[in-house]
N, C-alpha and C positions, 0 to 999 in steps of 0.2 A: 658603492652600495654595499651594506652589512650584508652578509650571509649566513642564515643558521643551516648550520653543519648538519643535526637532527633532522630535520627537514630535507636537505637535498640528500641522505641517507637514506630515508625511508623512503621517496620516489626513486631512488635506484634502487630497492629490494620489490618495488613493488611493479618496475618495470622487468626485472628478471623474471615473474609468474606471469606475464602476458600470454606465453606463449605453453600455459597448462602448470601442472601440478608438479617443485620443485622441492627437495629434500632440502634442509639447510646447510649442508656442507656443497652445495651444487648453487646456492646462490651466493654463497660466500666467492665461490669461486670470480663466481660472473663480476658481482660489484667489488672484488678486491679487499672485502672487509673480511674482522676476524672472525670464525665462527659463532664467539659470544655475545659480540657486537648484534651481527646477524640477529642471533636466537632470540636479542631482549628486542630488537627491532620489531619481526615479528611478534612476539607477544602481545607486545601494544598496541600491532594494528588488527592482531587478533580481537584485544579486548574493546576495539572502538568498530570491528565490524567490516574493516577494509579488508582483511584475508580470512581464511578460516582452515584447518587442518584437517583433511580426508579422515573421515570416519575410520578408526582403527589403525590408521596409518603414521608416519612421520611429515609429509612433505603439505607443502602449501598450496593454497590457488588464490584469487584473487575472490574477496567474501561480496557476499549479498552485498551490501550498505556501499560497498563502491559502486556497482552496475547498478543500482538504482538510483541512486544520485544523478550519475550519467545520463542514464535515461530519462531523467526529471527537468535536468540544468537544458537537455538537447529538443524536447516531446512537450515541452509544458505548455508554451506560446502557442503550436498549433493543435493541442490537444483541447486546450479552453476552446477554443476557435471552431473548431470541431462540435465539440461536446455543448454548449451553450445554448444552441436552438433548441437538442434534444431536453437538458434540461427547464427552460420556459415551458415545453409542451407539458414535460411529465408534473412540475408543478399547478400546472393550470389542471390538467388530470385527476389528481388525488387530491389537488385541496392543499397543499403543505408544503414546506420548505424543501428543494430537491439541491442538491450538491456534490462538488465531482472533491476526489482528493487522490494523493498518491502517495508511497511511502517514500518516509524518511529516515531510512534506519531499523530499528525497532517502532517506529515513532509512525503513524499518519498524519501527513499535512495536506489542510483544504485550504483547495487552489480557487475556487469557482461556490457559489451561490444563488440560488434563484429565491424571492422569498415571494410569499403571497398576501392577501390583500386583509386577511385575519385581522382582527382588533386584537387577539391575545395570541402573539408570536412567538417564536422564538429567535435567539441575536446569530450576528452574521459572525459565523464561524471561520470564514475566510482565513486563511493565513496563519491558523493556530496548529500547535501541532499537539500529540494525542497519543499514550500510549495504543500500540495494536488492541492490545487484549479487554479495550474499555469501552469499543465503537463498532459496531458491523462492518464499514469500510476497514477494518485495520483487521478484523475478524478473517476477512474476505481473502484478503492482498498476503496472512499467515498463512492460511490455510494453501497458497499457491506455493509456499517458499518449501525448499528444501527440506526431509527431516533435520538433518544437521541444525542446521539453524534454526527449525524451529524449538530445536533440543536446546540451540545457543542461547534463546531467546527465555525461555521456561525455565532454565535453571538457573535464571535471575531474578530477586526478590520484585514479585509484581506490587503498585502500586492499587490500593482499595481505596474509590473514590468516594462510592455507597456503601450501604450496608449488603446490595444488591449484587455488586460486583465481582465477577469469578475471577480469581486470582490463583485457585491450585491448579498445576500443570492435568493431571485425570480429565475432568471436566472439561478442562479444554479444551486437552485432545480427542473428547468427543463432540465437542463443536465444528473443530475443521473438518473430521471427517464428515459429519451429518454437511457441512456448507461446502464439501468435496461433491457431494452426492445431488445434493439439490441446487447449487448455485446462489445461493441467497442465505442472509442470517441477521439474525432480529435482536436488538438487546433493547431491552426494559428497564429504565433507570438505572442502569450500571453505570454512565460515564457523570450522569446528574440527574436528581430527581427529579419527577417530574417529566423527563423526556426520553420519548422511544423510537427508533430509528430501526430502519431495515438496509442494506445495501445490495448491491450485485456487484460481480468484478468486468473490467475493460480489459481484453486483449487486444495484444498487436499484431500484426501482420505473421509472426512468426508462434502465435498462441500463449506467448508471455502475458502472465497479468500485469498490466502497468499500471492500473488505474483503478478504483471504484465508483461509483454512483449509486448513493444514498437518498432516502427520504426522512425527514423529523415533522416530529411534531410533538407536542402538552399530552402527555399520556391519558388524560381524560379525554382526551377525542379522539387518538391516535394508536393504534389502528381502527378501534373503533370494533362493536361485535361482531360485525358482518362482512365488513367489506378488507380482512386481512391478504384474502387467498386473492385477490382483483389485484390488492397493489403491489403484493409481491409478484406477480405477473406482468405488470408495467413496470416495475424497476427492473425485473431482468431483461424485459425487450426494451428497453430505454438501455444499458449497458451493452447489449447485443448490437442496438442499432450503431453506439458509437464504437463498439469492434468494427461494426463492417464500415462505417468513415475511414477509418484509419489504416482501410487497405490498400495499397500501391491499386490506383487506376478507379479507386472508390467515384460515381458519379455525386457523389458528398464530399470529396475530400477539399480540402480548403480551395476554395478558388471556382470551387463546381456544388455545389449544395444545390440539392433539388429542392430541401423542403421537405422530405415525405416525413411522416408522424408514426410517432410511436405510439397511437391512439388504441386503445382493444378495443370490440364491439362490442 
C-alpha cells in the first residue's frame, strides 16, 4: 500500500501537541524531523485550523477545528437522537422551521431539520454547511470560541451574501459579545433574502458549546411584530433542554427520554 509521507508527517507533529502547548524545536525533537520541515508542517495545519500558536507566544497546541470535528465525527448520532423530539415540539411551537447544526471549522453544518406544515416554506437545509459569520447558529457557536481564534477567524476576507450581511470584524465583535450576554442572536436576511433565523447554543456535560438550535422562517412573517421576545424564549429553553439530555445520568438521555416539553405558558 502507497504511503504519503506529508500526511503520516503531519499526524506525527500533531501527536507531539496532545499533551499541551509545544515550541517547535521540542517537536522537532519528538517526531525526528528537521526544524524547517516542522515549522512549514505547522504552518499549514495552522492555516487549515488543526493547531493554532499561543497568543504572543512561539509554541503550539492543537487548534479549534480539530476538537470540533472530534466531537462532531464522536456526538452527532446521539446528539440528533437526543435533540429531535425537542425540535418537533419547538416547531410545532412557533410555527416554523426548527434546526440543530454544529461547527465545521469556520464553517456551520446542519445536521437535523424539523419543517412545518406552511404552504410558503422554507428548503431543507440539512447537510449544508455555512460560513459562521452569516447564520445565528455559527453566530452562536463564535461567540463561544476562543479570542484567538475568533481573531483567526476575522482576519479572513468574510464572504457577503446580501447587501445585509456584516462582514467587518467591529460589528461583529459586538455581536458575540451582546449573544455572550444574552445567549440568543437574530440575523435578518444576511445569509439570503428574504429569510430570518434566531438560534441559541447546546452544551455538554462539561459547558462546551457543541451545538446550536435555530428557528427560520420568510421574513414577512417571521418574527413577526409581536411575538420576537416569546420565541427567543423557546429557542433558548429548547437549547437548554437539549444541554440538560446530554448530561451523563440525563433521565432524557438516549435510551430514557421522558418526553417532557419545552412548551412556555
Amino acid at each position: 500500500m502507497s504511503r504519503v509521507q506529508s500526511i503520516e508527517r503531519a499526524f506525527a507533529v500533531l501527536a507531539a501537541l496532545t499533551n499541551g502547548p509545544v515550541g517547535v524545536t521540542e517537536v522537532s525533537e519528538r517526531v525526528d524531523l528537521p526544524k524547517s520541515t516542522v515549522a512549514r508542517l505547522l504552518a499549514s495545519l495552522a492555516r487549515e485550523g488543526a493547531v493554532e500558536q499561543e497568543a504572543g507566544g512561539s509554541r503550539y497546541r492543537l487548534g479549534r477545528r480539530l476538537t470540533m470535528l472530534a466531537r462532531s465525527a464522536t456526538a452527532t448520532p446521539s446528539l440528533i437522537e437526543l435533540a429531535h423530539p425537542v425540535l418537533m415540539r419547538l416547531a410545532a411551537d412557533v410555527g416554523e422551521v426548527a434546526g440543530l447544526s454544529v461547527a465545521d471549522g469556520f464553517e456551520v453544518r446542519f445536521i437535523d431539520q424539523v419543517d412545518t406544515t406552511h404552504h410558503v416554506g422554507v428548503r431543507d437545509w440539512t447537510g449544508t454547511r455555512v460560513p459562521m459569520h452569516a447564520v445565528p447558529s455559527g453566530l452562536v457557536l463564535l461567540a463561544a470560541m476562543p479570542g484567538s481564534t475568533v481573531d483567526s477567524h476575522l482576519a479572513g476576507r468574510l464572504k457577503r451574501f446580501t447587501p445585509r450581511t456584516v462582514t467587518a470584524p467591529a460589528p461583529i465583535r459586538r455581536r458575540l459579545a451582546r449573544i455572550r450576554l444574552e445567549g440568543y442572536a437574530w440575523v435578518h436576511e444576511e445569509f439570503a433574502e428574504g429569510l430570518s433565523s434566531v438560534a441559541a447554543g447546546v452544551t455538554d456535560a462539561t459547558g462546551a458549546t457543541i451545538a446550536a438550535i435555530h428557528v427560520h422562517g420568510p421574513a414577512y412573517r417571521f418574527p413577526g411584530t409581536v411575538r420576537e421576545r416569546e420565541i427567543e424564549a423557546r429557542v433558548v429553553a429548547a437549547a437548554a433542554e437539549v444541554s440538560r439530555r446530554l448530561r451523563p445520568g440525563s433521565a432524557d438521555s438516549v435510551g430514557g427520554q421522558n418526553g417532557s416539553s419545552t412548551s412556555l405558558p
